[in-house]
N, CA and C atoms of all chains as a GROMACS GRO file, in nm:
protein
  486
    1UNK      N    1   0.084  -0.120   0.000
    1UNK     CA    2   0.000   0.000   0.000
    1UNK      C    3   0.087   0.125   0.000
    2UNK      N    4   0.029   0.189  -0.085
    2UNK     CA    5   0.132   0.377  -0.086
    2UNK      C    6   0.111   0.400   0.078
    3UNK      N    7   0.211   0.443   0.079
    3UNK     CA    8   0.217   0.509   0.265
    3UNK      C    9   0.232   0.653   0.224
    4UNK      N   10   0.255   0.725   0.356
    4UNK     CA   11   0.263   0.885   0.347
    4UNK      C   12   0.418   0.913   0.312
    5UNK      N   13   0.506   0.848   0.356
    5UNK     CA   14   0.624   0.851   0.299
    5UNK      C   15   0.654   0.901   0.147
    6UNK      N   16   0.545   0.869   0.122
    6UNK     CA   17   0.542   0.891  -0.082
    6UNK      C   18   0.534   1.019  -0.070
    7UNK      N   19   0.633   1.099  -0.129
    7UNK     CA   20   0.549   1.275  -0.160
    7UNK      C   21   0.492   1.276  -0.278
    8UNK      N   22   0.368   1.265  -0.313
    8UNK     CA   23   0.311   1.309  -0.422
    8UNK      C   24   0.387   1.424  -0.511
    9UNK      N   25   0.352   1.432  -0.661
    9UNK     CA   26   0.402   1.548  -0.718
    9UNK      C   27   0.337   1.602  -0.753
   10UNK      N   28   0.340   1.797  -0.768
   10UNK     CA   29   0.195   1.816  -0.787
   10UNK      C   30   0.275   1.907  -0.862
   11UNK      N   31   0.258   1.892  -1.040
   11UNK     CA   32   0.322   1.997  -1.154
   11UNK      C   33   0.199   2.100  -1.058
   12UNK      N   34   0.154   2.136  -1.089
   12UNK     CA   35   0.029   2.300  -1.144
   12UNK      C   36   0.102   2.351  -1.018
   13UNK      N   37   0.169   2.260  -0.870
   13UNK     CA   38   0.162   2.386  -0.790
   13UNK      C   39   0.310   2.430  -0.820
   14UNK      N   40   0.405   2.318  -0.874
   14UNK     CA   41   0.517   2.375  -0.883
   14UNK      C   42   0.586   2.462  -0.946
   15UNK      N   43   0.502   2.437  -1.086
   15UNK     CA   44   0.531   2.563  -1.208
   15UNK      C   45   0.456   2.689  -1.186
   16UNK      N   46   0.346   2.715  -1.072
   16UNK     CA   47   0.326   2.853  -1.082
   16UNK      C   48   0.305   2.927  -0.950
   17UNK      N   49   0.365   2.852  -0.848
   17UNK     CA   50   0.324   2.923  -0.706
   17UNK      C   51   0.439   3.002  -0.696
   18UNK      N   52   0.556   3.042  -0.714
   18UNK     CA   53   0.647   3.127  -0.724
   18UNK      C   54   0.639   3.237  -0.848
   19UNK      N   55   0.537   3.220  -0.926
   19UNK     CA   56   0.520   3.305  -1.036
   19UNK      C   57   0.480   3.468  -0.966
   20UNK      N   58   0.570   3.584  -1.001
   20UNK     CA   59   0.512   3.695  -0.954
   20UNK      C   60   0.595   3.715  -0.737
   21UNK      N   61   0.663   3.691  -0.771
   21UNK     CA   62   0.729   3.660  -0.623
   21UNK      C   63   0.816   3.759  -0.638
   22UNK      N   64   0.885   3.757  -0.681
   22UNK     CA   65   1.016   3.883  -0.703
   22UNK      C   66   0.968   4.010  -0.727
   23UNK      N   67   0.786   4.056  -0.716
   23UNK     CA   68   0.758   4.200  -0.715
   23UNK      C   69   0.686   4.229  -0.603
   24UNK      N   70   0.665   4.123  -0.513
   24UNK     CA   71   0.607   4.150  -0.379
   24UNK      C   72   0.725   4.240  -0.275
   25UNK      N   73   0.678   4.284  -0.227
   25UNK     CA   74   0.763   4.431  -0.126
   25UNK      C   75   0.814   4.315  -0.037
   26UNK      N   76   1.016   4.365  -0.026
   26UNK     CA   77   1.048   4.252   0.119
   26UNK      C   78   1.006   4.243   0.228
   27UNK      N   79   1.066   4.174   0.298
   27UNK     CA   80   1.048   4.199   0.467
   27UNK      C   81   0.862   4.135   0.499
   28UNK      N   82   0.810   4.127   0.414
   28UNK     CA   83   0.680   4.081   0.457
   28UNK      C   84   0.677   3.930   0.427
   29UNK      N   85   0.560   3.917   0.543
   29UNK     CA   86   0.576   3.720   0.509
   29UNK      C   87   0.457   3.671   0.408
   30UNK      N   88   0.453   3.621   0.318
   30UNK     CA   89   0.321   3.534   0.273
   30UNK      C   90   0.320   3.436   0.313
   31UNK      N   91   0.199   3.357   0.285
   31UNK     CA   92   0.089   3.245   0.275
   31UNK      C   93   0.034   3.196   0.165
   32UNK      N   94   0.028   3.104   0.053
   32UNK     CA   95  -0.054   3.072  -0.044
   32UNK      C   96  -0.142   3.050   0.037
   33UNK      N   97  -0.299   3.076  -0.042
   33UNK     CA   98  -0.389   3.054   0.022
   33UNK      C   99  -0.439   2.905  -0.068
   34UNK      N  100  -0.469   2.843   0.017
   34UNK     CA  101  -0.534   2.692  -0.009
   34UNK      C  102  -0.637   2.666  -0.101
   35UNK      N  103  -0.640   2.602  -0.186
   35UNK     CA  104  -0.759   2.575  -0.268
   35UNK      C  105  -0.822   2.446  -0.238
   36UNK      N  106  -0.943   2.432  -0.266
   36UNK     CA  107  -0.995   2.325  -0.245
   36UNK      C  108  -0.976   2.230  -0.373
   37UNK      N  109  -0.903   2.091  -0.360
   37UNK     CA  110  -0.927   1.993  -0.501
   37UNK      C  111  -0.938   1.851  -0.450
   38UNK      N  112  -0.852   1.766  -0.463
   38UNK     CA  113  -0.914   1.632  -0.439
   38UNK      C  114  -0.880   1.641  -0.313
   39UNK      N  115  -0.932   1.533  -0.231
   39UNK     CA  116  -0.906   1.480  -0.090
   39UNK      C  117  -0.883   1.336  -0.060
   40UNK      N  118  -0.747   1.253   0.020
   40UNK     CA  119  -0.743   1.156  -0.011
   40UNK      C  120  -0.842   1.054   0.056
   41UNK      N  121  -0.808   0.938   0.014
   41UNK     CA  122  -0.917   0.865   0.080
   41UNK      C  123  -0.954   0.834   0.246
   42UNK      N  124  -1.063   0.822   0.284
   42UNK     CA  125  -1.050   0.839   0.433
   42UNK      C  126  -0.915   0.766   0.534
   43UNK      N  127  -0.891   0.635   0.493
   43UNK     CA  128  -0.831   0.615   0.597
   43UNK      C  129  -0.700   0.614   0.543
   44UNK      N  130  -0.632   0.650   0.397
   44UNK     CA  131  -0.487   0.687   0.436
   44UNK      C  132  -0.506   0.867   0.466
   45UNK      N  133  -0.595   0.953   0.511
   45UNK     CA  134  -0.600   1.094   0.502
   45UNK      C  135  -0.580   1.029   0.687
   46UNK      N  136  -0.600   0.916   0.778
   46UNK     CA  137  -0.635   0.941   0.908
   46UNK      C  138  -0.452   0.887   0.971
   47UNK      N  139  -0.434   0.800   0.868
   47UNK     CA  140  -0.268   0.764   0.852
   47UNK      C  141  -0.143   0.894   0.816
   48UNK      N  142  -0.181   0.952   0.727
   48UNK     CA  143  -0.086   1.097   0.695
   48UNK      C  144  -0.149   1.211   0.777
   49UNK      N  145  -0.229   1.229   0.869
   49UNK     CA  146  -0.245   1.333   0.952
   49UNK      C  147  -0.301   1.463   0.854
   50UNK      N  148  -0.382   1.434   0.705
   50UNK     CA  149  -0.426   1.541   0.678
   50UNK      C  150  -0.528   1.482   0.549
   51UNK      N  151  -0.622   1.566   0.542
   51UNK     CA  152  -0.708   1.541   0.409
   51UNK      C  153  -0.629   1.560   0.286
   52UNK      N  154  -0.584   1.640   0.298
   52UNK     CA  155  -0.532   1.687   0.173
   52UNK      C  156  -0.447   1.678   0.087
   53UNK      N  157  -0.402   1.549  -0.030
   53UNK     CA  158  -0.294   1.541  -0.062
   53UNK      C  159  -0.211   1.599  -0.039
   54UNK      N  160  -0.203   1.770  -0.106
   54UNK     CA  161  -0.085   1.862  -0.089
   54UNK      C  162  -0.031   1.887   0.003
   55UNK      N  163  -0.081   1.836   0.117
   55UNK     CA  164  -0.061   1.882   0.229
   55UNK      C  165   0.062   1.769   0.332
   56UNK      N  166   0.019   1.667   0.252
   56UNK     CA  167   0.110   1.539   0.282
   56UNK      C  168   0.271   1.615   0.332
   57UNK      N  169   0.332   1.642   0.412
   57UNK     CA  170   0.477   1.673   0.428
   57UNK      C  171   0.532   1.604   0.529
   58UNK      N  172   0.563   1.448   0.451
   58UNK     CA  173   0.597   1.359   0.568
   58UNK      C  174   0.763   1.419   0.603
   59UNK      N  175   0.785   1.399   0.742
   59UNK     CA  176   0.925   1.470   0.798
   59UNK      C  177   1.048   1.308   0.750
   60UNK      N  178   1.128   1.376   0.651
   60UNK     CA  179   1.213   1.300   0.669
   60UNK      C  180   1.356   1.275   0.730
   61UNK      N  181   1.365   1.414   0.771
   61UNK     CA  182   1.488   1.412   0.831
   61UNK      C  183   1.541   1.374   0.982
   62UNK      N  184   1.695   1.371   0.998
   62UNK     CA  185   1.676   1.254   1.089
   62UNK      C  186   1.769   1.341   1.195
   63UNK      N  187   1.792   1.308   1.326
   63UNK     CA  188   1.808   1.395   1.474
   63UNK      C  189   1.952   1.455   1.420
   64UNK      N  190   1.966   1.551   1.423
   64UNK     CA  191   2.153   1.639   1.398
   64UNK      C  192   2.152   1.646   1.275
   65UNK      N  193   2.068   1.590   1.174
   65UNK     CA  194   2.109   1.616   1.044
   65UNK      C  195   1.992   1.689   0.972
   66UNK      N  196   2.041   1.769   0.882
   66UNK     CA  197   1.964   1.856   0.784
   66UNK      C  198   1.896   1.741   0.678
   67UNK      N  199   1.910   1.683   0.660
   67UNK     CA  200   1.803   1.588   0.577
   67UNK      C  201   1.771   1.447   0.617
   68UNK      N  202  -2.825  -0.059   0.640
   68UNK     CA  203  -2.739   0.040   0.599
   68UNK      C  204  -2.618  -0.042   0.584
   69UNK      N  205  -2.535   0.019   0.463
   69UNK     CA  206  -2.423   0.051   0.420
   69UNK      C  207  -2.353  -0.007   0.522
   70UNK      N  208  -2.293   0.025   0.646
   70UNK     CA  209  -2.163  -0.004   0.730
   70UNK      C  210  -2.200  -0.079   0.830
   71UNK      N  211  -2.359  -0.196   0.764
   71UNK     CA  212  -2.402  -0.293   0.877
   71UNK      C  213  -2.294  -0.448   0.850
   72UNK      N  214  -2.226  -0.451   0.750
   72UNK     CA  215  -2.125  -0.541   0.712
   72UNK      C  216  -1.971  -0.550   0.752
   73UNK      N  217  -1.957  -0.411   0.868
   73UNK     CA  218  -1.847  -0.428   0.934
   73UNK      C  219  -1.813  -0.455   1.047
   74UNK      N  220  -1.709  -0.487   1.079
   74UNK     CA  221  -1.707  -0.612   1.245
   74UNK      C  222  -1.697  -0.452   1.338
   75UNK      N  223  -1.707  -0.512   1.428
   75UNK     CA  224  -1.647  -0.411   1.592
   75UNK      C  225  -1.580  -0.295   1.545
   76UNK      N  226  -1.454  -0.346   1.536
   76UNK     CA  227  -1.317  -0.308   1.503
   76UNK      C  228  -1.360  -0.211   1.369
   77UNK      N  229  -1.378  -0.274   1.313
   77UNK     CA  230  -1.409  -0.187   1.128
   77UNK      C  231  -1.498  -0.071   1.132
   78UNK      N  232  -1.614  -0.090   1.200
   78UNK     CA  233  -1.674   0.012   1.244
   78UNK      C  234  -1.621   0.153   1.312
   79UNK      N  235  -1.498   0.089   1.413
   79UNK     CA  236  -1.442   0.186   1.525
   79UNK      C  237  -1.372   0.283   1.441
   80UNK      N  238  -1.252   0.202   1.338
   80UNK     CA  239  -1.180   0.256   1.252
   80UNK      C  240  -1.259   0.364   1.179
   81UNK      N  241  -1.391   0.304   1.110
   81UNK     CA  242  -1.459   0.443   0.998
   81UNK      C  243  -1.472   0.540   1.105
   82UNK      N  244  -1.523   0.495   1.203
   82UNK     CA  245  -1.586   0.625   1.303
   82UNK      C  246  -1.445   0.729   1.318
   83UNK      N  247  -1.322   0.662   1.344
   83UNK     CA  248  -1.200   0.758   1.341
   83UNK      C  249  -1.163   0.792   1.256
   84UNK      N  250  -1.155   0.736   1.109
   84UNK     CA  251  -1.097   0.805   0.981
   84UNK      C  252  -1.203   0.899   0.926
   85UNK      N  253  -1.372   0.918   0.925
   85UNK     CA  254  -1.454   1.000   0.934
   85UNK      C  255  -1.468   1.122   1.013
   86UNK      N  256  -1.438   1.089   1.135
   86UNK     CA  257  -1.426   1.167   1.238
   86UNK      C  258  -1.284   1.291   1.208
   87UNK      N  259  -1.223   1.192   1.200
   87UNK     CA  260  -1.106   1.308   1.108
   87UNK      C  261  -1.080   1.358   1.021
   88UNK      N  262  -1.158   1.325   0.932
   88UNK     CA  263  -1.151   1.383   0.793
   88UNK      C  264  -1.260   1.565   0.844
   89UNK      N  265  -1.359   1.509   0.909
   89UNK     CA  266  -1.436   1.597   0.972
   89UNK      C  267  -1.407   1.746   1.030
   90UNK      N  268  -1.269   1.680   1.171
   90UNK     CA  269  -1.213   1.786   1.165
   90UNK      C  270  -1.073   1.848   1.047
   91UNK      N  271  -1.015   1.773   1.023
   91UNK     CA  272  -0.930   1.858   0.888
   91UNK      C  273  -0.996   1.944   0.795
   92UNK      N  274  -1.118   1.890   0.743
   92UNK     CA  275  -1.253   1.988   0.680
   92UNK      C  276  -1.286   2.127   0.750
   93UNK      N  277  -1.310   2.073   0.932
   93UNK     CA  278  -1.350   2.208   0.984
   93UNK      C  279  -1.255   2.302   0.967
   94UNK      N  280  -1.099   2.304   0.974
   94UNK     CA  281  -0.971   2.320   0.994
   94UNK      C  282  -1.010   2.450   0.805
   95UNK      N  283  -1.021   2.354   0.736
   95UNK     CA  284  -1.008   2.426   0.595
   95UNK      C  285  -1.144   2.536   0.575
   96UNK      N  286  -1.260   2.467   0.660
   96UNK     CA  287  -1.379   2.534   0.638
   96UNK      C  288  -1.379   2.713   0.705
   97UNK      N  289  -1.273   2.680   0.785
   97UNK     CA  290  -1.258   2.803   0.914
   97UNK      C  291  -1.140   2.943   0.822
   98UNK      N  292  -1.062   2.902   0.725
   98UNK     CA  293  -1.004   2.959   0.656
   98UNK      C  294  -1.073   3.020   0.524
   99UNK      N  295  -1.189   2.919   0.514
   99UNK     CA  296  -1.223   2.950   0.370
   99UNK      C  297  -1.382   2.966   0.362
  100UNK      N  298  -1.473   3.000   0.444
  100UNK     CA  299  -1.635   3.002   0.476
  100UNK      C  300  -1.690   3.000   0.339
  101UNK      N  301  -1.649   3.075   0.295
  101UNK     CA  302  -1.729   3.062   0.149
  101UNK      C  303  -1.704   2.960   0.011
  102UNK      N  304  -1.630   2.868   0.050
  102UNK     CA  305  -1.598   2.744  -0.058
  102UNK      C  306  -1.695   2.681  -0.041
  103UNK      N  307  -1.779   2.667  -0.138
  103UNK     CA  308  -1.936   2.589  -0.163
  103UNK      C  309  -1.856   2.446  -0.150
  104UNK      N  310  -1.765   2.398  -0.261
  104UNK     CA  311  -1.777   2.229  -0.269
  104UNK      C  312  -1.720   2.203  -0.118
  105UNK      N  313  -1.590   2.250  -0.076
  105UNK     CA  314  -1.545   2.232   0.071
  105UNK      C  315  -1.687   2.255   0.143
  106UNK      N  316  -1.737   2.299   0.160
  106UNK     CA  317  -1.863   2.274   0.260
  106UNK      C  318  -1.949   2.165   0.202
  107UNK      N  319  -1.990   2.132   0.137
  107UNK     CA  320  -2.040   2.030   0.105
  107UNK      C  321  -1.978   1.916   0.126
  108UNK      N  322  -1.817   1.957   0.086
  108UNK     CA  323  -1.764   1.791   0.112
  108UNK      C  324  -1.742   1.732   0.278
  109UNK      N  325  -1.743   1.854   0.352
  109UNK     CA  326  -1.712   1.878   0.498
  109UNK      C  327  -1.921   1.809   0.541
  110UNK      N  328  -2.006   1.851   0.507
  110UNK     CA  329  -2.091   1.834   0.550
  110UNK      C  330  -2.171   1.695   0.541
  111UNK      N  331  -2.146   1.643   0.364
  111UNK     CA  332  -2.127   1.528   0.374
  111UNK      C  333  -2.045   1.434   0.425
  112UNK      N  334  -1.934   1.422   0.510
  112UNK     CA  335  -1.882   1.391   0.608
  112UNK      C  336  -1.949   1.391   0.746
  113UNK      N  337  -1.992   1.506   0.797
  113UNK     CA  338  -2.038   1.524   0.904
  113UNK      C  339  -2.183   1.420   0.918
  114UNK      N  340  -2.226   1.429   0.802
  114UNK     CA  341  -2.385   1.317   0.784
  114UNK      C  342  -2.325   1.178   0.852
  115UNK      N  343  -2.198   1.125   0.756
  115UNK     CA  344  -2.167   1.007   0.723
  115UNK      C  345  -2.138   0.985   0.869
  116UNK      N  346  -2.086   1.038   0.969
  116UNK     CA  347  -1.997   1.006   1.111
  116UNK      C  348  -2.146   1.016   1.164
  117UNK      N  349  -2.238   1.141   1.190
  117UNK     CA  350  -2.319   1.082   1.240
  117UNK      C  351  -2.447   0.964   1.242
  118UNK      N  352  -2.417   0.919   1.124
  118UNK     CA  353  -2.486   0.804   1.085
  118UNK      C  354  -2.355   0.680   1.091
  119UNK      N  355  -2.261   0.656   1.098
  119UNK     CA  356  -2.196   0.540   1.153
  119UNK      C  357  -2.204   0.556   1.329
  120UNK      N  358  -2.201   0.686   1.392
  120UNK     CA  359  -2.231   0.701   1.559
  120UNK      C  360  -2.310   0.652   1.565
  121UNK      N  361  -2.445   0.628   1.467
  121UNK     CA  362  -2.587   0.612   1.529
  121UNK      C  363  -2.578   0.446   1.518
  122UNK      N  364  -2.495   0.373   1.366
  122UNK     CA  365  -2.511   0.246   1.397
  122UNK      C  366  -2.452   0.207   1.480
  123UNK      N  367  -2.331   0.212   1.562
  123UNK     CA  368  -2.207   0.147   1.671
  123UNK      C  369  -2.326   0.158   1.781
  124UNK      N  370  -2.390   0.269   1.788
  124UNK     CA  371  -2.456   0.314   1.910
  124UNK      C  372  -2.583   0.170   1.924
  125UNK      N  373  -2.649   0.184   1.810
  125UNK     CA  374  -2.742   0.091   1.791
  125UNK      C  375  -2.689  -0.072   1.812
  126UNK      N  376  -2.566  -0.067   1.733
  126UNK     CA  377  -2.495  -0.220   1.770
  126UNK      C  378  -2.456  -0.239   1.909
  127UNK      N  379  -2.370  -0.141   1.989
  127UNK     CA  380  -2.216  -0.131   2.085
  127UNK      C  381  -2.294  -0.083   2.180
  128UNK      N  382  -2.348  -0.011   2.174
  128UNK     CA  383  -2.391   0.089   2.275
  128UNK      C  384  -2.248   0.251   2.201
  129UNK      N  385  -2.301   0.314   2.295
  129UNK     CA  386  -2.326   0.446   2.252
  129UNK      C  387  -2.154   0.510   2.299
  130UNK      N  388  -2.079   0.572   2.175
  130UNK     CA  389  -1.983   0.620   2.205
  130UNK      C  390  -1.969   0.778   2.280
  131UNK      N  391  -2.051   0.810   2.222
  131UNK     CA  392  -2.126   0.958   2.314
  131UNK      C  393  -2.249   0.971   2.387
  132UNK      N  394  -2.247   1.031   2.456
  132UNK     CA  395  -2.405   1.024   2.546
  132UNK      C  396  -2.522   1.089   2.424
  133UNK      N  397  -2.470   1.174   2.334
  133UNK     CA  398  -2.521   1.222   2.209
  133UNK      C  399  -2.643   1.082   2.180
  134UNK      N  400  -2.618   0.986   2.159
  134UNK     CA  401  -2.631   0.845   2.094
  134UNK      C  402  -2.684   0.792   2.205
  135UNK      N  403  -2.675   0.818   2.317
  135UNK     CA  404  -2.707   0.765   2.419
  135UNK      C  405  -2.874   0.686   2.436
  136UNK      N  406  -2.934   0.758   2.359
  136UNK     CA  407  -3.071   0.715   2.347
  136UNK      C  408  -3.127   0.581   2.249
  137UNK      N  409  -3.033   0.552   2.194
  137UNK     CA  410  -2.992   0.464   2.111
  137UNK      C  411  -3.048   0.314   2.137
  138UNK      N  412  -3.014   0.261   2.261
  138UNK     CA  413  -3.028   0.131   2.286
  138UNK      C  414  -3.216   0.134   2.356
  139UNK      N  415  -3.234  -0.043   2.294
  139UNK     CA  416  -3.334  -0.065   2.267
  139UNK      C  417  -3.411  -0.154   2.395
  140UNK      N  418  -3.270  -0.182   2.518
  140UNK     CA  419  -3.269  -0.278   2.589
  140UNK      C  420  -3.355  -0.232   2.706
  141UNK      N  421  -3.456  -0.090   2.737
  141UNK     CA  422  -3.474  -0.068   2.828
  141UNK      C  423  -3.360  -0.025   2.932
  142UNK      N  424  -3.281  -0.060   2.949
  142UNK     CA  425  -3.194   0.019   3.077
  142UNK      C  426  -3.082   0.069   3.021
  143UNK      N  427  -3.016   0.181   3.117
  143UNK     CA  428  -2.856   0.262   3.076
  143UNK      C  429  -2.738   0.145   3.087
  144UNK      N  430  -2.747   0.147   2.916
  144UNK     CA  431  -2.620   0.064   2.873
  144UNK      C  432  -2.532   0.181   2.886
  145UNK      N  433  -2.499   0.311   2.832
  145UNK     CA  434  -2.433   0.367   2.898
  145UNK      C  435  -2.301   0.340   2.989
  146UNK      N  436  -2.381   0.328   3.116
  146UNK     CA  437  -2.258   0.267   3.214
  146UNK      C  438  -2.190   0.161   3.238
  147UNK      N  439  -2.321   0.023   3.184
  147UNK     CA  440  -2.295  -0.138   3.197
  147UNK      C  441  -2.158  -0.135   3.051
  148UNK      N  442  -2.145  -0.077   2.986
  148UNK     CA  443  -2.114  -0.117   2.845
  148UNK      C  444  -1.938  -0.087   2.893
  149UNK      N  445  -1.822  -0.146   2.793
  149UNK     CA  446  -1.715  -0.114   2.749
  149UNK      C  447  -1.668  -0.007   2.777
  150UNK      N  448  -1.582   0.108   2.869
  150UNK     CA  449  -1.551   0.197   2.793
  150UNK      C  450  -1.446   0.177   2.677
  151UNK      N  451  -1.453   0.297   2.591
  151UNK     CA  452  -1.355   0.302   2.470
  151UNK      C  453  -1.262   0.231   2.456
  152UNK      N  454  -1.168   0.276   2.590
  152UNK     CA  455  -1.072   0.282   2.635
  152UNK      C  456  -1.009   0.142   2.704
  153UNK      N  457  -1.110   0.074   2.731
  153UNK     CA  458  -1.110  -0.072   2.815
  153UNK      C  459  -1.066  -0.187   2.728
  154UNK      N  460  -0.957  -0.260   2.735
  154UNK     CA  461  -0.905  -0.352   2.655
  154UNK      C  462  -1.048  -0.457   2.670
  155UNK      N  463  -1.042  -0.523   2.483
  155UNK     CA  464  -1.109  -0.581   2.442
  155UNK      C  465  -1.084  -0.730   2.391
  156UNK      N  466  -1.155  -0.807   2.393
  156UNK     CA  467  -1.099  -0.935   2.305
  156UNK      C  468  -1.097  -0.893   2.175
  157UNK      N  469  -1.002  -0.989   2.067
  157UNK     CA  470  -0.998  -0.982   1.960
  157UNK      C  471  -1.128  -0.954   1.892
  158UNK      N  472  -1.213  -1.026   1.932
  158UNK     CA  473  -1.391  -1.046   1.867
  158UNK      C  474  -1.428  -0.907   1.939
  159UNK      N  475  -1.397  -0.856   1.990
  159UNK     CA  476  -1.436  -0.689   2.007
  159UNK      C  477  -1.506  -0.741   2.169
  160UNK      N  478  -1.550  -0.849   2.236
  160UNK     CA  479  -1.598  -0.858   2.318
  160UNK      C  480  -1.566  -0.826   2.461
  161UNK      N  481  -1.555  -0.821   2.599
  161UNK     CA  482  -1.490  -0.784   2.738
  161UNK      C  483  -1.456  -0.870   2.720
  162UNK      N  484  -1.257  -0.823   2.826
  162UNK     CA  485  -1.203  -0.945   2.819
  162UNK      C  486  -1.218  -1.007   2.959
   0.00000   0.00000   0.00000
């Protein structure tokens, strides 16, 4: 069975969520704001701790180390 | 109904993977009030949990006092019953 370990890939968010970034004023923080699209199925969404595919950010890194 | 074909156990599980999908929904619903399909998909959820509460309740006795009214036996199963929390036999029964 796919576990949460899998990071999904999601082209649409990767090719355009940085689009338009380099004219926002520094020093301020953003947020993408969330859209609603698919949701995974109930019980691997109760296994990965979230409905939301995109949202999947299983931690892989390990104690003293950066990855 | 639908989720009268699942054991003890199978039942407990939908009630928690429903139940959570429920709140992650409320979680998105609270950011975003006006997303029609997110509310719908959040609400059809909310149906589905309280209609698997109502069968466990009807089978198990009652995981919330909500449900509590549930049993058919004449007296407060309520208190006689399992808690949650109380190790079970495999067959879901007291051990």
């Amino acid at each position: 069975m796919e576990n949460c370990r899998m990071n999904p890939h999601y082209p649409n968010q990767q090719a355009s969520m940085f689009a338009g970034v380099d004219r926002l004023p520094l020093a301020m923080v953003y947020c993408p704001m969330q859209k609603f699209n698919t949701t995974l199925e109930l019980g691997k969404a109760l296994e990965c701790g979230t409905i939301f595919p995109e949202l999947v950010k299983p931690f892989l890194g390990k104690r003293g180390a950066g990855r | 109904m639908m989720k009268n074909q699942l054991s003890k156990a199978q039942l407990l599980r939908y009630i928690d993977e429903v139940s959570f999908c429920v709140v992650d929904m409320t979680l998105y619903c609270d950011t975003h009030p006006d997303d029609e399909e997110a509310i719908a998909f959040c609400q059809e959820n909310i149906r589905l949990r309280k209609e698997a509460l109502d069968e466990y309740a009807r089978l198990y006795g009652p995981l919330t006092v909500d449900y509590a009214d549930r049993s058919s036996s004449g007296s407060w199963d309520w208190v006689n019953q399992p808690w949650p929390w109380e190790p079970t036999s495999r067959r879901g029964g007291r051990c």
